[in-house]
C-alpha positions in Angstrom: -19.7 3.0 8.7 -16.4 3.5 9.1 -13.7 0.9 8.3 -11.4 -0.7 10.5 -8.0 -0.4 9.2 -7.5 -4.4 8.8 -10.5 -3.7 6.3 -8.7 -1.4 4.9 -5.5 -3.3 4.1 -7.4 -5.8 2.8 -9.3 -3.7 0.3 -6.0 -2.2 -0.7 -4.6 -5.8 -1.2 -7.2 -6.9 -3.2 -6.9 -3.6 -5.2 -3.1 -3.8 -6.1 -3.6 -7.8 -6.9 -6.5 -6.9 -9.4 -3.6 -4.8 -11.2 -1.3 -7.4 -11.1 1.2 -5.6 -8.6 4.3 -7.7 -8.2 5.8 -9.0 -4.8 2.9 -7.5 -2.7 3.3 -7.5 1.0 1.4 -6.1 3.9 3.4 -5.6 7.2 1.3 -6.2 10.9 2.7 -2.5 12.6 0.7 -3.2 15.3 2.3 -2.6 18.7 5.7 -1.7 17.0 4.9 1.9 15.2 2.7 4.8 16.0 2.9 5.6 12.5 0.3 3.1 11.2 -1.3 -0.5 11.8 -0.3 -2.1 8.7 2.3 -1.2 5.5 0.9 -2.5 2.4 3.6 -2.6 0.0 4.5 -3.9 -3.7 5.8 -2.6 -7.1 4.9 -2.1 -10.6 7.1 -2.6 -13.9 6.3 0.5 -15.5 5.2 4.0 -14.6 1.3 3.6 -16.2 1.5 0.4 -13.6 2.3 2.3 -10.6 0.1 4.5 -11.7 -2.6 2.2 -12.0 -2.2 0.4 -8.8 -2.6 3.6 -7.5 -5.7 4.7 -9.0 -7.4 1.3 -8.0 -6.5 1.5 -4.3 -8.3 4.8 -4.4 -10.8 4.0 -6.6 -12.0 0.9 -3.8 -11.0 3.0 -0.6 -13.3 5.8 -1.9 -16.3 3.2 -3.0 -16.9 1.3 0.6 -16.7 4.9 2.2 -13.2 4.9 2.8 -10.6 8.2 3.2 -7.5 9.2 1.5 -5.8 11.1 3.7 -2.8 12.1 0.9 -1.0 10.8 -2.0 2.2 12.1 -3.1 4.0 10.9 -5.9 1.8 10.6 -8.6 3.1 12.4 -11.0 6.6 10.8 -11.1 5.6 7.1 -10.9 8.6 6.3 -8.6 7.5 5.9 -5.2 4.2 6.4 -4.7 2.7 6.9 -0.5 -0.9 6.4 0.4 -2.2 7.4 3.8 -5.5 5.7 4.7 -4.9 6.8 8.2 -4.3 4.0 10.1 -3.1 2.2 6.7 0.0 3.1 4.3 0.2 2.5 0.9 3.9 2.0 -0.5 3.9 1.1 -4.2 6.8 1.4 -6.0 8.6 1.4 -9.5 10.3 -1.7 -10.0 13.8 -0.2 -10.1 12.9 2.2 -6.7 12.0 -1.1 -4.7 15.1 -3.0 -4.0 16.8 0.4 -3.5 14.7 1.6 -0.7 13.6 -1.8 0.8 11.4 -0.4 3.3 10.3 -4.4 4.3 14.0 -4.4 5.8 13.5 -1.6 7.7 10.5 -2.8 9.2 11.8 -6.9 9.7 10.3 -7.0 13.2 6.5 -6.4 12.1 5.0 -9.9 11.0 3.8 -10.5 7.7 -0.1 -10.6 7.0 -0.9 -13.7 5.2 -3.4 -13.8 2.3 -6.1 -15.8 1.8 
């Protein structure tokens, strides 16, 4: 079965909320980017956050049959990407998130609302 990349936003919002990721957004990219349906994006206060908010994202992705495309950033807890394919995974280090503001650059996409 392979998941449809709505599915997979919301299995990598429900993954960062389990560890407590702060501000978390996803973006609608549908129609505006080629680059991917949706950005799911939030922070973490600490490097073993990040970290962990990582780890659970992949952990869920992986256990309904999902793919991880990449990862990069790992190892330096500042920034770290996911690609799910059609889905991308921004989660940041507190410090790196007002500094980049990705959501700015993106202000035309519409904002997924949670349940």
């Amino acid at each position: 079965m392979t998941l449809t990349s709505e599915e997979l936003m919301q299995i990598a919002v429900s993954a960062a909320e389990e560890k407590k990721a702060n501000r978390l957004i996803a973006l609608n990219l549908t129609g505006i980017s080629l680059v991917a349906d949706y950005f799911v994006i939030c922070h973490g206060n600490s490097d073993i956050q990040v970290q962990s908010i990582a780890t659970e994202v992949r952990k869920q992705i992986e256990a309904r049959g999902g793919t991880i495309r990449g990862i990069e950033g790992m190892d330096s807890a500042r920034w770290v990407l996911m690609d799910l394919g059609d889905v991308v995974v921004h989660i940041f280090h507190r410090d790196e998130r007002d500094y980049y503001n990705i959501e700015r650059l993106w202000s035309d996409a519409k904002v997924v609302e949670f349940a």
